[in-house]
Every structure is written in structure tokens, then in C-alpha cells.
Legacy VTK file of the C-alpha trace (Angstrom):
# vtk DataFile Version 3.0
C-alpha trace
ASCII
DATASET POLYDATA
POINTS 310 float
43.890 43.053 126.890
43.059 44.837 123.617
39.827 46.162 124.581
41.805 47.874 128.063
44.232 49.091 125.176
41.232 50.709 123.376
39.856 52.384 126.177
43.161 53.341 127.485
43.867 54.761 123.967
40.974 57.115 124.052
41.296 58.410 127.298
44.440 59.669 125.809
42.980 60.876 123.561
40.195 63.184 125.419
41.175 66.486 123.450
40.753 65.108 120.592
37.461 65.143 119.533
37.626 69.398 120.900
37.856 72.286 119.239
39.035 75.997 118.910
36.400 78.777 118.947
38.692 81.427 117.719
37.946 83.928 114.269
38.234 81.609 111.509
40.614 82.825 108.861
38.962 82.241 105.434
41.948 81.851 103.025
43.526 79.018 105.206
40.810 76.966 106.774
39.447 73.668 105.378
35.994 73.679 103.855
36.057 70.359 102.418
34.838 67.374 103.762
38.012 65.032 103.594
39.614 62.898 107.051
42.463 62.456 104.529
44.796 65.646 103.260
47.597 65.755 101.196
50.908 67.511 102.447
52.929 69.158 99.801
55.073 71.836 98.550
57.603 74.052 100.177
60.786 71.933 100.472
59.218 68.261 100.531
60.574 65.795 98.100
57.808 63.530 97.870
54.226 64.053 100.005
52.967 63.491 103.581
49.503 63.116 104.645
47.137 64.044 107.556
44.445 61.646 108.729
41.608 62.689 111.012
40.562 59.982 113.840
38.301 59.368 116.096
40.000 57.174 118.784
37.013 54.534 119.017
34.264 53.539 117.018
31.830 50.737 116.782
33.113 48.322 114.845
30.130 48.222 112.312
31.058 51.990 111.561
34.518 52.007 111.318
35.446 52.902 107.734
39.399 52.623 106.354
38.816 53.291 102.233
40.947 51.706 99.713
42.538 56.139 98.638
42.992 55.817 102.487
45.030 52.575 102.452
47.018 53.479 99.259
47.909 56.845 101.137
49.310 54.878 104.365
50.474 52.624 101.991
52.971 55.429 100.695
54.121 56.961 103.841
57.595 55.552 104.733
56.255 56.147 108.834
53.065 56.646 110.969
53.210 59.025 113.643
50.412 59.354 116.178
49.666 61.832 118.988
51.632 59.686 120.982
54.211 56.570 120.171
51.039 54.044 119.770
53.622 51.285 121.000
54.120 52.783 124.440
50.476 51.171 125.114
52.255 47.964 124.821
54.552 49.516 128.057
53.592 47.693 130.511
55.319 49.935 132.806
54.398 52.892 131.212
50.537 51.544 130.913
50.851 51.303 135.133
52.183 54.400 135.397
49.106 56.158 133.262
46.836 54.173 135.285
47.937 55.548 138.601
47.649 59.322 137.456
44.119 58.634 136.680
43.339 59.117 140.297
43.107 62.603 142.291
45.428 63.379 144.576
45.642 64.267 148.095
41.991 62.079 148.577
40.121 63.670 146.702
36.939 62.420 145.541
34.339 63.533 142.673
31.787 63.514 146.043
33.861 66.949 147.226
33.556 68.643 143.924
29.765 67.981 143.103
26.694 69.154 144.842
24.820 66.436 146.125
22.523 67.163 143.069
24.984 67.047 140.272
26.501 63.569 142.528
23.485 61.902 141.882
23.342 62.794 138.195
26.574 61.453 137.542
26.009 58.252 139.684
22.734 57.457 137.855
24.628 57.580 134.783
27.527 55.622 135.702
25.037 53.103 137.096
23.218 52.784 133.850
26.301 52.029 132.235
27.113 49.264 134.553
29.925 51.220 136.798
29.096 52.000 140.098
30.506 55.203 140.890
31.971 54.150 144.159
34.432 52.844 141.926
35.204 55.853 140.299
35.461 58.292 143.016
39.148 59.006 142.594
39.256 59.071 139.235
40.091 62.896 138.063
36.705 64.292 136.201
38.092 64.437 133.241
38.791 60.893 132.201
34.872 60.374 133.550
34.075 62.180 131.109
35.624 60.445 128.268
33.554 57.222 130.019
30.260 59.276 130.105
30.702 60.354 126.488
31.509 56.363 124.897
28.450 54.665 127.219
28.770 51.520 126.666
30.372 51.750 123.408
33.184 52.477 125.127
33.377 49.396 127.186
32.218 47.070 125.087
29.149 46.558 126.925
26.001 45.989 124.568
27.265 43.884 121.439
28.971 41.087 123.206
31.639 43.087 125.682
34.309 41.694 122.350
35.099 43.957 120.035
35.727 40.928 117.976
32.086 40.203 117.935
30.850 43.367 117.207
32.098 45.898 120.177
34.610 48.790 119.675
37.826 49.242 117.738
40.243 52.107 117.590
41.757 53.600 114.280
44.731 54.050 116.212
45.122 50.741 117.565
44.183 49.523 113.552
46.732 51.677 112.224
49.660 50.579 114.288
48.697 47.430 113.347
48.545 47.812 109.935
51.598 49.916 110.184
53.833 46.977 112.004
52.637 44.659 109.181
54.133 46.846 106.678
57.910 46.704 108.957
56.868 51.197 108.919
58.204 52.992 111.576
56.284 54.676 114.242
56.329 57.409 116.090
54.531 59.950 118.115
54.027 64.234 118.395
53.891 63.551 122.010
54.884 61.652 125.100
52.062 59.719 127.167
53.555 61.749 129.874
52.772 64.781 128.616
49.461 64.212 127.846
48.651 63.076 131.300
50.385 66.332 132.753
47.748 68.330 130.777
45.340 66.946 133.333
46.805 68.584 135.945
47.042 71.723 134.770
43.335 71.912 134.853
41.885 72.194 138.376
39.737 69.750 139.874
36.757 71.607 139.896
36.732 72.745 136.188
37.242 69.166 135.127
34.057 68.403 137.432
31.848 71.212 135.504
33.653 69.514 132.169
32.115 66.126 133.113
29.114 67.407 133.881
28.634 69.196 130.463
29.699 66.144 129.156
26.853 63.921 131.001
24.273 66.444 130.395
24.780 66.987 126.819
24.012 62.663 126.585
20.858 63.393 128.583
19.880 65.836 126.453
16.271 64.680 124.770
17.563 65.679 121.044
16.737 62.056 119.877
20.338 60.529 120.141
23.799 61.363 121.829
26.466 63.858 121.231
28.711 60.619 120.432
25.947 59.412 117.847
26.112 62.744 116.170
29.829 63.127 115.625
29.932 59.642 114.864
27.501 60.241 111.491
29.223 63.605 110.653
32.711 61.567 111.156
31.383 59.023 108.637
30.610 61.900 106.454
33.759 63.136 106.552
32.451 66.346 107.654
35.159 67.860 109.491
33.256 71.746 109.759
29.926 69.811 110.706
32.245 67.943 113.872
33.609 71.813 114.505
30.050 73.318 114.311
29.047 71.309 116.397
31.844 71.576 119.403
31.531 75.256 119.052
27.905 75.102 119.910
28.945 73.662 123.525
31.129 76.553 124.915
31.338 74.858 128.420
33.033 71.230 126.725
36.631 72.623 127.587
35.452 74.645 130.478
37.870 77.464 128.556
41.160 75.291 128.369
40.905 75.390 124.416
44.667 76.859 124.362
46.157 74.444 126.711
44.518 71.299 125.359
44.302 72.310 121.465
45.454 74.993 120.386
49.366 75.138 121.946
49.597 71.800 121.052
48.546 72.044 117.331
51.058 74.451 116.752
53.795 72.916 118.875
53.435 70.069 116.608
53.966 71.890 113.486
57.529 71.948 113.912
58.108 68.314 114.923
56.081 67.390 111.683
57.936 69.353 109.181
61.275 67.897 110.546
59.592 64.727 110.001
58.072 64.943 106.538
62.186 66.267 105.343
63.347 62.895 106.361
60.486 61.139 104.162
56.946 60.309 103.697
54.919 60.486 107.283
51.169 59.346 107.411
49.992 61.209 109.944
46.959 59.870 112.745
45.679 62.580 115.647
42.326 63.205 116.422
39.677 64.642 113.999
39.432 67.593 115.815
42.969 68.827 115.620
42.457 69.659 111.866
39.966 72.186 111.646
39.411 76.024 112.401
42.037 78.749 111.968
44.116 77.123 115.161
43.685 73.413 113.135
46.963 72.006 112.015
45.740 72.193 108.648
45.227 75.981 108.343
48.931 75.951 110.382
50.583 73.697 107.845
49.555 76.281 105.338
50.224 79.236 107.031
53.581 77.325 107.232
54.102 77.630 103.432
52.429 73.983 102.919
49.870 73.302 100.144
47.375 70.682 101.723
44.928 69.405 99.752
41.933 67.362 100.474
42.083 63.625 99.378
38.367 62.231 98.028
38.981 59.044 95.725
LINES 1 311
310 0 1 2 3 4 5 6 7 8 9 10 11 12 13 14 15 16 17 18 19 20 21 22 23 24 25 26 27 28 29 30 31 32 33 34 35 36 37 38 39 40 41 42 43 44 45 46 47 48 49 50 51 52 53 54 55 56 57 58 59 60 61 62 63 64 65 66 67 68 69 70 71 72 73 74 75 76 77 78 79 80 81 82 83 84 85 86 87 88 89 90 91 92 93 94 95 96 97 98 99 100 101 102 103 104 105 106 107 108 109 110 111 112 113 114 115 116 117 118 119 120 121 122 123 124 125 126 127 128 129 130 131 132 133 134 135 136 137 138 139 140 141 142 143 144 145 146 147 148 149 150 151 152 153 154 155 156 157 158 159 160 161 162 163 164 165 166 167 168 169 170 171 172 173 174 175 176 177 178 179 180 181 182 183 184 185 186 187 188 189 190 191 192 193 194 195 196 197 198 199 200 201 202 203 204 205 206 207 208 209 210 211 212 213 214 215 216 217 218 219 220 221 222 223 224 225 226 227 228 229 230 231 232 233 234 235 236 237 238 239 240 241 242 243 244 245 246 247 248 249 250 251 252 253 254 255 256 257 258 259 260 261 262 263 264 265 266 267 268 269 270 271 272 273 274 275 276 277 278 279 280 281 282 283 284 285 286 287 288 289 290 291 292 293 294 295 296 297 298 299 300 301 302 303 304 305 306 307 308 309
């Protein structure tokens, strides 16, 4: 059930790992490598702090350091992109489930050529899911699959993330949160972040999936995930945006709808948040950089946020 959780979890989380390509704006945007970043000033009585995910890992890479647990530690709350305990919904986990799936019949066979079909089912057969399952499945949320290979499911050390596998810092923070009797909370609803999908037409989310399938093929000696993976471990948060800016076709041109409107519609909720006490923030890695990052926001807001190293 956890490992469903996991994967569930980072479908949410498909925007995540995305990012802006607007001017960048010098005297507010992070050049530091830090995943952790202090939030303080303006009218706060005591600090916040922003953590950078990314929504799953292997488990042999995941990384949590002791400046990182003192920080959560702190915080009073945790708030996620979403309320981390709806995945425990049952209802609500059925209800995500069946907006996965195109409406009206649709199937990824009507938006492909029979070219790019074939493409996608070789993949999908390599990792061990046979597209015919998939059909239905909105493009999008492929492409999350075609992104984690078998990483995501758990295929290739055991299928347990127990024995090796895949974990998810938000899954391990909500745990580590509970333990602590912290509240949680979330910027969003899971409802809302499955309406983003449609808003996106069909056929962009097809030409989205097949960036994201091509860019794996690509012979540059390993995969997009591997990459952002090492640069994540590096803390290199203008490496991870480098990189996603290099790929102009990865949000098939949807940056403001699934980034940048939400960034600074969470502003906002966070500052109400950090006046009522200390808040650890957790949302994607790619929601703090760039001018449109909720970093350079939370300064332009009158902030100071300051990178935390040791």
C-alpha cells in the first residue's frame, strides 16, 4: 500500500520538478546551492523554512541531514503542496484514481501517430507495462511513469522499497511529522491539482509525454531523472533550473498555469501561516527557483530568506 502511496504521491506531484523560463531578476533570485532556506523578517516572530523535494528517490540516495532535521524539528507545522494525509483518503485516493483516465473514450492511440504509438509502447513495455493498459490514462500522468522507469515502480531492486526500491520525502516527512504530534497541512487541495490536468488539452499533454520519453532515449550516457537526481543531491537548485530551461517543449508552454500562478497564489496562504507560528515548508524542488520561484516571491514580499548549509 505504501509503494501505491509513493507513486500516487508523485503523480501529484508532476509540476514539480518544472520550471519558469521567464527574465531572471538578479537582486531576488537564489544563487546558492541550499534545498533548505530560512524564512525571516518582516512581521515573523520566530522563523519558517522552505524545503526543496523531489517527490521520489531511490532509497540509497535519499539524503535528510541532521541542519535539515533540527530545522523540521523547530517548525511548530509541515505543510505540503497538498494535505499529505488526504493520501490516506481512501475515498479521496478513488476519486484521484478515476480522473486519471480521459474522458469521452479517449485513448493515447487517437492522439499519437502510429510512429510516436510505437515509441511510447516500446517504452512502456521495457518497463514492464503494457500499454494496452494505459490507454486511457491522460498523457500527462504517462509521463510522470516514463520519467521514474522503474524507479518509479519499484521494479529493479526488489519491487520493496523496504529492500532497496523508492521512497518519497513527502511520504518521510509526514511521517516524521506525525511522530512529532506537528500539524499538517497543505497549499493545495488534491482536487485542484487534478483539475490542472484538464485545463491542458489532450493533445499537448501527448507532445508533453513524448518530450518526456524522448529526452530518456536520448544517448547522453544516462537519463534526465539520473541527472536531476545528482544535481538534487548537490543541492544545486540553478543546475535543476538550467537544466529544465534547456527543454522548452517539457511544459508544452503551460509554465503559468502549472508553476508560475501557483507559486504566487501560495505566497499568501504561507505568510498567513508563518503569523500563526513556525511552518516547515515541503513542495517540489522546482518551485523555488527563477524570478517566478517562491523564493525570489517571498522576498519580493518583504521576506529575508536565507540559504541554510550546516
Amino acid at each position: 500500500m505504501k509503494k501505491v502511496l509513493i507513486v500516487l504521491g508523485a503523480l501529484l506531484g508532476v509540476t514539480g520538478m518544472a520550471w519558469s523560463q521567464v527574465k531572471v531578476d538578479e537582486q531576488f533570485i537564489p544563487t546558492e546551492k541550499a534545498l533548505l532556506w530560512k524564512i525571516s523578517g518582516k512581521d515573523l516572530q520566530q522563523p519558517s523554512y522552505l524545503f526543496g523535494t523531489i517527490h521520489i528517490i531511490d532509497k540509497e540516495d535519499y539524503f535528510f541531514t541532521p541542519y535539515m532535521q533540527k530545522a523540521l524539528d523547530e517548525a511548530q507545522s509541515v505543510a505540503f503542496e497538498i494535505d499529505m494525509e488526504d493520501m490516506t483518503d481512501f475515498s479521496k485516493i478513488v476519486g484521484m484514481m478515476s480522473s486519471m483516465y480521459m474522458k469521452d473514450n479517449k485513448t493515447l492511440r487517437d492522439l499519437l501517430s502510429e510512429e510516436d504509438y510505437e515509441l511510447v509502447s516500446d517504452h512502456f513495455n521495457e518497463m514492464g507495462l503494457p500499454l494496452m493498459l494505459l490507454e486511457r490514462i491522460k498523457p500527462m500522468f504517462l509521463s510522470v511513469l516514463a520519467g521514474g522507469g522503474e524507479n518509479m515502480m519499484g521494479f529493479g531492486q526488489g519491487g520493496d522499497e523496504a529492500e532497496g526500491g523508492m521512497v518519497s520525502y513527502e511520504m518521510e516527512l509526514t511521517e516524521a511529522a506525525k511522530a512529532k504530534q506537528k500539524d499538517i497541512a497543505g497549499l493545495e487541495t488534491m482536487e485542484f491539482q487534478m483539475s490542472l490536468f484538464d485545463s491542458i488539452p489532450y493533445d499537448a499533454q501527448a507532445k508533453m509525454l513524448m518530450s518526456s520519453i524522448k529526452a530518456e532515449k536520448a544517448d547522453t550516457g544516462e537519463n534526465q531523472l539520473d541527472q536531476m537526481v545528482k544535481m538534487y543531491k548537490e543541492q544545486d537548485i540553478q543546475g535543476m533550473q538550467n537544466m529544465m530551461d534547456s527543454d522548452p517543449d517539457g511544459l508544452g508552454g503551460y509554465e503559468e498555469l502549472l508553476l508560475q500562478k501557483r507559486n504566487r497564489n501560495w505566497i499568501p496562504q504561507m505568510a498567513e501561516m508563518m503569523g500563526a507560528g513556525s511552518v516547515f515548508f515541503a513542495v517540489g524542488a522546482g518551485h523555488l527557483g527563477g524570478e517566478e520561484g517562491v523564493i525570489s516571491l517571498l522576498r519580493q514580499a518583504g521576506y529575508e530568506v536565507t540559504p541554510v548549509r550546516e
